[in-house]
N, C-alpha and C positions, 0 to 999 in steps of 0.2 A: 707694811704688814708686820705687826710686832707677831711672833714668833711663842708658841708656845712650848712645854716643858718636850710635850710628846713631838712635839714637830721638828726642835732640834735634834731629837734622840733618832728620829726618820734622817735627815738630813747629815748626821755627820758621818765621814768619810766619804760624800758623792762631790762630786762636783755640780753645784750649781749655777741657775742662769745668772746669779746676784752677783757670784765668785770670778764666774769664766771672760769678764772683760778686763780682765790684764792680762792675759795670756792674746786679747787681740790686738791692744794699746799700745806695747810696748814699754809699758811700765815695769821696770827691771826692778825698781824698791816692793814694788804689789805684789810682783810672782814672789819675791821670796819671802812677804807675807803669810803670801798664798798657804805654800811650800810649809812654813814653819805651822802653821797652822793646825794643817792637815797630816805632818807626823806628831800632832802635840806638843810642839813646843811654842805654841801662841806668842805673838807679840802683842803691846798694844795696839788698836788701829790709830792712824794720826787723828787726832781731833775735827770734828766738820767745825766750816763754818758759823757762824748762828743762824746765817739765813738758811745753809743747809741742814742744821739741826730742824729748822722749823719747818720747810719744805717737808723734809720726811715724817715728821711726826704728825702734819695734816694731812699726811699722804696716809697715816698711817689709820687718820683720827674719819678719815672721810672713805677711806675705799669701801665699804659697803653700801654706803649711798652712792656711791657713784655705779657700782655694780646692782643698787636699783633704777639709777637710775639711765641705764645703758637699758635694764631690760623693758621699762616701761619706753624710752624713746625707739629702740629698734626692734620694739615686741618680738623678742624672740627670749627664750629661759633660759637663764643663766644657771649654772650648778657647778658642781663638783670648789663651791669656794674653799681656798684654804686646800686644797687635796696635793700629796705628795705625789709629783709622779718620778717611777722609774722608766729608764728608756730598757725596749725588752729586749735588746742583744749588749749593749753595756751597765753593767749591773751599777759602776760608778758616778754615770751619768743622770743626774735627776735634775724638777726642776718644783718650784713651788707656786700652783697656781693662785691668782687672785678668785681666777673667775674663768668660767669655760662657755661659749656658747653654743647653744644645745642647736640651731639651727645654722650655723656655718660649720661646726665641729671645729674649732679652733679657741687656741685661750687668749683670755682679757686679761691685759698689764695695765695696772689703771696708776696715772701718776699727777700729783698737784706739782705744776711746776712753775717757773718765775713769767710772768707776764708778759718781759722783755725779750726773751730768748727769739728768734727766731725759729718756725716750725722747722725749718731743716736741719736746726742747729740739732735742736730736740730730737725727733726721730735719730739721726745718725748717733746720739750721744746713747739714746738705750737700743740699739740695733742689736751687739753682740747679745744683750739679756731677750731680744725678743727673738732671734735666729736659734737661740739655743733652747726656746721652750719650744719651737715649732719640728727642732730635730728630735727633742725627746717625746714629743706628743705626736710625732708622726704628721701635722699638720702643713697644709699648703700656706696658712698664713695666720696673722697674729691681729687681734682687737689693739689698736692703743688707744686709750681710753684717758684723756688730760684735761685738766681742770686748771686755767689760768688765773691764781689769785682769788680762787675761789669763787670763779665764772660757773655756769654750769658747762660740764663738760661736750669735749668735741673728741670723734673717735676718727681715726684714722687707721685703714687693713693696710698692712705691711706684711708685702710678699715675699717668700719663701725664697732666699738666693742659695742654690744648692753648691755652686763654688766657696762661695763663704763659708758655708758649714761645711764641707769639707775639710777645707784646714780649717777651723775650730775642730774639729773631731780629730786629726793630725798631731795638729800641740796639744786637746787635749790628753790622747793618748799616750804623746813619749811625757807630758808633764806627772801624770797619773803612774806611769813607768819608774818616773825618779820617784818618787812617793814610796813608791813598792820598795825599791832598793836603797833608799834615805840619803839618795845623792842629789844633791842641788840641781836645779835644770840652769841649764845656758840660758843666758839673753835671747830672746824671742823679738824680730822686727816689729815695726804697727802694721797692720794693713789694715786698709782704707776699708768702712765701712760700707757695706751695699746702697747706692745711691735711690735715693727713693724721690724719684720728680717731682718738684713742688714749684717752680718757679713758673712765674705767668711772662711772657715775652714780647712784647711790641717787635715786629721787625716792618714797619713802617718805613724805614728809611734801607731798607735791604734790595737792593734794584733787581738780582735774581729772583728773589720772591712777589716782586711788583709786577716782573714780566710772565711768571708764573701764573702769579693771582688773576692778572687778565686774564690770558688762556684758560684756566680754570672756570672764570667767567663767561667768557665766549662761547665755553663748549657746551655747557653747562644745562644750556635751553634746549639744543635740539640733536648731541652727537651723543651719543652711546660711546661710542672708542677712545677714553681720552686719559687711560691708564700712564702712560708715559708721562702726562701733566703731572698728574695726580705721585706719581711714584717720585719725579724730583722736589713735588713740595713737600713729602714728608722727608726727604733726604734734606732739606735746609733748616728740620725743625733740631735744635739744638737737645743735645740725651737727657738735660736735666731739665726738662719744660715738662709740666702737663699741658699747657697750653701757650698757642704759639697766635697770635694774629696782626692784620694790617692788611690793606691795600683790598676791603670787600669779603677776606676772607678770615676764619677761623682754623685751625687744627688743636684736634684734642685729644690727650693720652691718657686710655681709660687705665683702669688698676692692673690689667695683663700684660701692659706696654704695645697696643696697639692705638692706631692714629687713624682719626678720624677728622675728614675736612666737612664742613659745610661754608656756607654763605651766612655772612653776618647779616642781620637786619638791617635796615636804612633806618 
C-alpha cells in the first residue's frame, strides 16, 4: 500500500503492524531504526532487494484487486480499505488496514509474494504484522490474502495467539517508554513466531499408529465406546500437521486446532 500525505500525518508517532516485527526478530540494527525514527532522527532504510522492490510495489500495484477479488470469491463485503485504525486503550498502538471483512469482522493483509517460498515460510515471516492488527482491531483472527507471481489469489485465517501478543504489547510498551524518555531500548531476544499448521504427514510406517488405526477400524462398525483409541491417535498427530494420515485412517486439524479422525476411502 503506498501511503498517502494524510495517512502518514495518521500514522506518525503509533506504532505500527509494518514497524512492530523487529521488536519480535531480534533485529538489534531495526529497533534502533526503529528508535531513531520515531524521536525524528530518521535514518536511511537499507536498500531492498530488486526482487523485493518489485514484490512490494505489485503488492502495492495489485491490492485492490485482490481485495475485489477476495470479495467476489468469498462473497462476503470488504470495507473500511486504506482505514487507520487506533487500538482504544493504547493511543500509540495503530494499525493500517488493506481491507476488513464485513462478515468474519476481521482484517485482510493482502501480499504478492515469491512463488518459491514455502507457505509456512510465508505465514510465520508476516505473523508479527498480522497478530498486531488483530490486537488493535480487537479481532479473533486475520484474512491473509497471497497472490503467488501473480496467481490468483489464495487466502489463509490466521488465528489470534494471545501469548504472542502479549509480549508484543510488553516490548511494545517499555520500547514506546524509551521513545517517551529518548533512551535507546536494550536488545530485545527473537521469539519464535505463533505456529500455524500446514504440514500434511504420512505416518504409514508409524507402527503405534498402525495398531491404533486397526482399533480404530475394528471399533468403528459396531462399538459406541472407543474414546481411548480415538484420544491416543490424536495424541500421535505431530503440533505442526493439519493433517496426519496412513494405515485406513485420516486426522484433520480444522482452523480452532481441533482433530478430527475419519476413515479414508478405498
Amino acid at each position: 500500500m503506498t501511503l498517502t500525505l494524510e495517512q502518514q500525518a495518521a500514522r506518525k508517532g503509533k506504532l505500527t503492524a509494518s514497524r512492530v516485527a523487529v521488536l519480535m526478530n531480534g533485529d538489534a540494527a531495526g529497533i534502533m531504526r526503529l528508535y531513531k525514527e520515531m524521536i525524528g532522527e530518521s535514518e536511511p532504510e537499507p536498500a531492498d532487494s530488486i526482487d523485493d522492490w518489485w514484490y512490494k510495489e505489485m503488492g502495492s500495484v495489485t491490492e485492490q484487486a485482490q481485495l475485489d477479488y477476495y470479495e467476489r470469491k468469498q462473497d462476503h463485503s470488504v470495507g473500511k480499505r486504506g482505514h487507520i485504525i487506533t487500538h482504544d486503550k493504547f493511543e500509540w498502538a495503530a494499525c493500517t488496514l488493506d481491507g476488513w471483512d464485513d462478515v468474519f469482522q476481521c482484517p485482510i493483509e493482502c501480499k504478492m509474494v515469491m512463488r518459491w517460498d514455502p507457505m509456512e515460510i510465508i505465514v510465520e515471516k508476516f505473523q508479527p504484522q498480522l497478530q498486531w492488527q488483530m490486537f488493535v482491531t480487537n479481532a479473533d483472527s486475520c484474512a491473509l490474502s497471497m497472490s503467488r507471481g501473480g496467481a490468483p489469489p489464495v487466502v489463509d485465517y490466521i488465528d489470534r495467539a494471545d501469548d504472542y501478543i502479549e509480549e508484543m504489547i510488553n516490548r511494545a510498551s517499555y520500547f514506546m517508554a524509551c521513545v517517551g524518555m529518548r533512551e535507546p531500548p536494550v536488545d530485545m531476544p527473537a521469539m519464535a513466531a505463533p505456529v500455524d499448521p500446514t504440514a500434511i504427514v504420512n505416518m504409514q510406517g508409524n507402527n503405534r499408529w498402525a495398531d491404533a488405526a486397526q482399533s480404530y477400524i475394528d471399533l468403528y462398525q459396531g462399538a459406541h465406546d472407543f474414546d481411548a483409541v480415538k484420544e491416543l491417535i490424536k495424541s500421535l498427530v505431530p503440533e505442526n500437521a493439519k493433517q496426519a494420515f496412513g494405515h485406513g485412517i485420516k486426522v484433520v486439524r480444522d482452523r480452532r486446532g481441533s482433530l478430527r479422525i475419519r476413515k479414508e476411502e478405498s
